[in-house]
N, C-alpha and C positions, 0 to 999 in steps of 0.2 A: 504493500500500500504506500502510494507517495504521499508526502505531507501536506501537498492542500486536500486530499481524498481524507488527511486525519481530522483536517480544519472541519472539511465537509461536515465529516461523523460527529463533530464538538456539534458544530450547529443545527443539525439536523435533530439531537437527542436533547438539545436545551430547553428545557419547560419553563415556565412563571413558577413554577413549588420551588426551582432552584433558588429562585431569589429571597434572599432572607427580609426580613420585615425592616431591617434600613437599607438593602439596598433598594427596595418598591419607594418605600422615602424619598431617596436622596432621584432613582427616575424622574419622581414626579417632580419635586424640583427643579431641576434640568430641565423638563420639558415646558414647566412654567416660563423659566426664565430667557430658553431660548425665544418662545413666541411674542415674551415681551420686547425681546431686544429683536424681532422680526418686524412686528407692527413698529416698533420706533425708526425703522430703516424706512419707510412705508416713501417716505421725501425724498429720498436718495436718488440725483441725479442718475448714478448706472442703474440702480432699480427701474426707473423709468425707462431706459434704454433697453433693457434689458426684455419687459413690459411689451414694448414697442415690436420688437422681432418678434416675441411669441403673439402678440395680435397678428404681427405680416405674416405669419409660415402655417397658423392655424395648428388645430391637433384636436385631434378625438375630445370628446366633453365626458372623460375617465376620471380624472383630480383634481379637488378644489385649489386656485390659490389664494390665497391671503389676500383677503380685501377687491378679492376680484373672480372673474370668471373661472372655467374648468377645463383642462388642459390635457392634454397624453401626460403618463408618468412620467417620464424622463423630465419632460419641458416642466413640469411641478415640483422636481428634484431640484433642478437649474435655480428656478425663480425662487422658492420657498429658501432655498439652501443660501440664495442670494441675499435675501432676508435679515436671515439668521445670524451672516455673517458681518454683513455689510460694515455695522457699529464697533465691529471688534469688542463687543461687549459680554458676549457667550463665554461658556467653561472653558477650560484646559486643564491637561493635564500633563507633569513633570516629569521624564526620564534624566537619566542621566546628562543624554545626547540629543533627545531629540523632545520639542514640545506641539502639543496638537490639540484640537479643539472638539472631542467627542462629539457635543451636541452639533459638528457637524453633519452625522446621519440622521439628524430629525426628518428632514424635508425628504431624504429619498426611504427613508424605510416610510414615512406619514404615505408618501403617493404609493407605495406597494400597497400598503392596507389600505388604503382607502380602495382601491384599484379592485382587491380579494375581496372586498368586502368582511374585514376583521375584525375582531373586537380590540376593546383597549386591553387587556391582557395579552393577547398576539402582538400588540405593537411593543408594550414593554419589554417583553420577552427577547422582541428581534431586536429591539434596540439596545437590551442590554449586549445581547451577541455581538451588534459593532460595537459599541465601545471596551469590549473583552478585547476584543481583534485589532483594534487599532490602538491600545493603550500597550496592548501585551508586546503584539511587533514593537510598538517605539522604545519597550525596556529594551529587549534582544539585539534590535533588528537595526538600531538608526542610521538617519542617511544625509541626514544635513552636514556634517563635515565632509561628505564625499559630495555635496555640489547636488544634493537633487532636495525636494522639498518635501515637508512631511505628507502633503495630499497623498505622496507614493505610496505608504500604509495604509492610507482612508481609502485605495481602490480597493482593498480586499476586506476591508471594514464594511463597507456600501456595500457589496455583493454579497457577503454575507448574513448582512441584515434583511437585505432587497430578498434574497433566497429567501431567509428563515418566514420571515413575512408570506411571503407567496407559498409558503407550504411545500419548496421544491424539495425533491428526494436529495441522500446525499451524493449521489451521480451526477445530477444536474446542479444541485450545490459547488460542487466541487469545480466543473466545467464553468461554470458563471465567475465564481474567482481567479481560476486561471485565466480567461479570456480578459479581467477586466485588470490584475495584477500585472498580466505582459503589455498592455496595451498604455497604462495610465502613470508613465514616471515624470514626475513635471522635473523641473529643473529650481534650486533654490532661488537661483537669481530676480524669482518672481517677489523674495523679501530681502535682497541686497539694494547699494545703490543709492538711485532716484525711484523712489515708489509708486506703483500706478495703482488706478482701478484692480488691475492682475491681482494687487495683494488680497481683497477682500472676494473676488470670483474662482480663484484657481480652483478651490473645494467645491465649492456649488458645480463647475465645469466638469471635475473628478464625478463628482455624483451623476452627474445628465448619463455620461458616458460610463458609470460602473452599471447603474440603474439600466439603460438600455443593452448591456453586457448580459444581463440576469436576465430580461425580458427573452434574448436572442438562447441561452443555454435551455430557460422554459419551454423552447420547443425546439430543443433538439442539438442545437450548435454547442460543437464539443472547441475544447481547448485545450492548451501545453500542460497536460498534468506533471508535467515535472519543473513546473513553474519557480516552484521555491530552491531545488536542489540539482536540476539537469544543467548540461550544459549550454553555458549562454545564460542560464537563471536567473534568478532574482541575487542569491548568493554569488554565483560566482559573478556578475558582472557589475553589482550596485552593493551588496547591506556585507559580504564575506561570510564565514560559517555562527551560525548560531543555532540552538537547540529549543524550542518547547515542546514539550508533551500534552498535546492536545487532551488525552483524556484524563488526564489530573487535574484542566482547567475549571473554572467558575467562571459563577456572572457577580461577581463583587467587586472588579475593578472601578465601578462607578461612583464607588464608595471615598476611591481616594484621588477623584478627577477634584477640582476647584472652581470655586463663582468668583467673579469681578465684582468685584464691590463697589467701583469707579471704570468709569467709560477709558479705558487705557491698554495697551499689552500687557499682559499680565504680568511679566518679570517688575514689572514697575509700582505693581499693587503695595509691596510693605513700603516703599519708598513715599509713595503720597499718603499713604496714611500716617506714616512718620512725618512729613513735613506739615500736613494738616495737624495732627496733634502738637508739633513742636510750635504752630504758630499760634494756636491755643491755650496753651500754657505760658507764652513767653509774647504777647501778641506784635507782632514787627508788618511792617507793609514793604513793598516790592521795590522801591524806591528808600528805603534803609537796609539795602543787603549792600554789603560790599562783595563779597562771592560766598559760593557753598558748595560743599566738597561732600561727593556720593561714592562711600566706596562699598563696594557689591561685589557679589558672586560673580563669576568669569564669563556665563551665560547670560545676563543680563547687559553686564561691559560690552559685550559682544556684540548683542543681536540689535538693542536701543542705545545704548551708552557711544557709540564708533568706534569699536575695538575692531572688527570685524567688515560692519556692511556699511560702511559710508558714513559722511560728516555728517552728525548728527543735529548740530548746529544751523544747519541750512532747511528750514523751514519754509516751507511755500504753500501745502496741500493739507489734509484730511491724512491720506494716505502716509506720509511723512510724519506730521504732531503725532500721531499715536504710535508712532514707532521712536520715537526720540524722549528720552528720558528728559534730557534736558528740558523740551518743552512742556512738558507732563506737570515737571514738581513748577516751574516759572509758573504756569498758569494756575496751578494749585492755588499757590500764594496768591496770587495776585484776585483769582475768582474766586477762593474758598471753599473751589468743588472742582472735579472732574469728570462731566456728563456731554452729552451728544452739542450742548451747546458750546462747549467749549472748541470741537472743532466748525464749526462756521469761519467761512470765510475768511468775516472780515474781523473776526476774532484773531484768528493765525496770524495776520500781515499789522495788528496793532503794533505800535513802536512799544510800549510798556512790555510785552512779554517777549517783545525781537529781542527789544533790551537785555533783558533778565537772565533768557535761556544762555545768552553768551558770556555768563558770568557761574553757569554752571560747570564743575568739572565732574567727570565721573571718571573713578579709578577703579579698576579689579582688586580681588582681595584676597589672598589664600587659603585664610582659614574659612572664611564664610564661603567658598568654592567648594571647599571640602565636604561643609550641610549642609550644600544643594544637593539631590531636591527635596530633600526630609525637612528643609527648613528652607525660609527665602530670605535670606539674613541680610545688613547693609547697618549703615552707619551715615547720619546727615552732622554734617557740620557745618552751620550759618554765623558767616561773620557779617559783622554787622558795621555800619561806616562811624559809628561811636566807641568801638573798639570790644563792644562785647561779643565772644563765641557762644553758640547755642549749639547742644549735643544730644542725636537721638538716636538708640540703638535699636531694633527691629528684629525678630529672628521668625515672624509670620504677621497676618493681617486678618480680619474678620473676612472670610469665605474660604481663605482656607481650610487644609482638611484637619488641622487640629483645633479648628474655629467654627466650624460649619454654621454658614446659615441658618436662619429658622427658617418654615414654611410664610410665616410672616413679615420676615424681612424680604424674601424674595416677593412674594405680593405687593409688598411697597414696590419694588422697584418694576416689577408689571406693569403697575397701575401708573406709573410714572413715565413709562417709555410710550404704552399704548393708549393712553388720556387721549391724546389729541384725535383719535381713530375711533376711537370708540367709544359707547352712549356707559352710564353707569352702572345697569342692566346687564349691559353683553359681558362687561368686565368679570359682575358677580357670575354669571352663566360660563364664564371662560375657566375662570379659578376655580369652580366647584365641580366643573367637568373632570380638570385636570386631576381634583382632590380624588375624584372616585373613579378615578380612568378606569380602573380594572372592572368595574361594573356595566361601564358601556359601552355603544358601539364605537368606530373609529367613523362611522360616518355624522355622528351626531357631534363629535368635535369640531370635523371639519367642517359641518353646515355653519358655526357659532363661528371661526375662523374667517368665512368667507363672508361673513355678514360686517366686517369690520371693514371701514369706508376711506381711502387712499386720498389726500385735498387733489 
């Protein structure tokens, strides 16, 4: 038996009894909080655009989307997934080497069952299966030091889900992953650099094309079963040799994926909650900093700090501020939040936070390297132009996994992204679907979904 025919058998044998009573929890969470930061995307230029092709090209009236008409699966994968992502405000979760954002299979496992016609127990079930698959690959399996981006795990995450959903055997299971794992390696440079659109689509794009992967093995199209370990592979040509044993897995990795407590990258989450608290205790304005000094874990330095993917410094976009530490904690300060409002335009290009961010330095740090990712450790230090230093130490942040959210805190931040979209009614009809998913259908979520109304 080759190893994705073992992945197959993981998902094919996976039930909802597997899941223990926090990991159904911590689901329903995720799946609240993704929808909320989907409806808060609802404005987004590429959303729009995006919108725009799936009116021009049409498609079967199979899956709802969000706030809008019904669509073939894949193209519901695409747009919903687009959503999800858009605000960089969804989950993630830490490997060593690689980070990735689970509730990226919301939108294409949602258009599988809506599509089968499922219950919400079926959709938990498959969703838990990707994010088993895509959290477990990015411990083993990482690929971002070798130049390709972590979507190259969410192919076989998506298809996996997309399978379990649709009820396919583990044959055709099996065939849907290979077809969609050979097919789907993006390249990282879609978050080095100058950042585009790319940064917030590349998942949702992985989904369109894993999702129609699963559709094409559904009836019949087979694929490279030696996908993970033949020659030419996934191993020998991208991730090198790694082990898991599929049938020792669980569905509880979702246990220790993470929420954004602030509209930001997530390496940057203890940092603005340190700089927020440090300006609370100590209270200073934007304009009494003389510089401040962020030293962080190596991953962090890297990906947002410009250790790694470009001057971080250089601010223009949406796509940029949320990837730049330095503008992150600037605007912190200076707005006392960091939410969807913060990236606007004409937010980004004001002279107060141009100002600011270039007086931040961020340094790597060895030992807080070390407990990454058991911990997201940093140290802020604000000098100040009257000579006093301000000192804050961080070793996590509220949505972390040793912090977790309430069901109630997430609900605030629901009702905060998807207000402007929706009446007070649908809100409560949305959260108390989400609370009792396992009791109902998967189409009576998405009827509540698609009644939410786009300006």
């Amino acid at each position: 038996m080759t190893q994705v025919e073992q992945l197959a058998e993981f998902c094919w044998h996976a039930s909802f009894g597997d899941l223990s009573d926090n990991a159904r929890e911590q689901l329903k969470i995720r799946i609240l909080d993704a929808i909320g930061c989907a409806m808060g995307a609802l404005d987004g230029e590429p959303i729009r655009l995006i919108r725009e092709q799936i009116n021009d090209f049409g498609g079967a009236s199979r899956c709802t989307l969000i706030a809008d008409h019904q669509t073939a699966p894949d193209r519901a994968a695409l747009y919903n997934g687009a959503l999800v992502r858009y605000l960089d405000f969804n989950d993630s979760y830490l490997a060593k080497g690689e980070t990735c954002h689970p509730s990226d299979n919301l939108a294409p496992v949602l258009a599988g069952a809506e599509y089968a016609h499922k219950s919400g127990r079926d959709l938990m079930t498959a969703l838990a299966v990707a994010y088993q698959v895509q959290c477990r690959l990015s411990d083993v399996a990482p690929v971002r030091a070798k130049g390709f981006d972590h979507t190259t795990q969410g192919a076989y995450a998506v298809a996996a889900g997309v399978s379990k959903v649709l009820g396919l055997d583990a044959a055709k299971t099996a065939n849907a992953i290979a077809i969609s794992g050979t097919a789907y390696n993006a390249l990282r440079v879609t978050r080095t650099g100058t950042l585009s659109n790319w940064k917030g689509l590349a998942y949702p794009d992985t989904a369109m094309g894993a999702t129609h992967a699963t559709f094409l093995a559904m009836r019949g199209i087979t694929g490279p079963l030696e996908i993970f370990e033949g020659n030419k592979g996934f191993m020998d040509a991208i991730a090198g040799r790694f082990e898991i044993d599929w049938s020792r897995e669980n569905l509880e990795r979702v246990t220790r994926t993470i929420l954004k407590r602030y509209n930001a990258e997530i390496h940057s989450q203890s940092a603005i909650e340190g700089i927020l608290e440090l300006k609370q205790e100590h209270p200073f304005t934007g304009d009494q900093v003389q510089g401040i000094e962020i030293d962080i874990f190596d991953v962090a330095y890297k990906i947002i700090g410009g250790g790694e993917e470009g001057d971080k410094t250089q601010v223009h976009t949406k796509e940029q501020a949320d990837h730049s530490l330095q503008y992150m904690v600037a605007v912190a300060i200076l707005d006392g939040q960091v939410m969807p409002e913060q990236y606007r335009p004409e937010r980004i290009q004001q002279a107060d936070v141009q100002s600011l961010l270039r007086r931040v330095e961020v340094r790597p740090n060895e030992e807080y390297s070390r407990r990454f990712p058991n911990e997201m450790p940093c140290r802020l230090t604000v000098k100040l132009k009257n000579g006093e230093t301000l000192v804050k130490e961080k070793h996590d942040y509220e949505g972390f996994f040793t912090r977790q959210p309430s069901w109630e805190t997430v609900t605030r931040k629901f009702e905060h992204l998807s207000g402007p979209y929706t009446s007070e009614p649908l809100r409560r009809e949305i959260v108390e679907a989400v609370s009792n998913l396992e009791t109902i259908e998967v189409a009576d979520l998405a009827r509540l979904l698609g009644s939410a109304r786009a300006d």
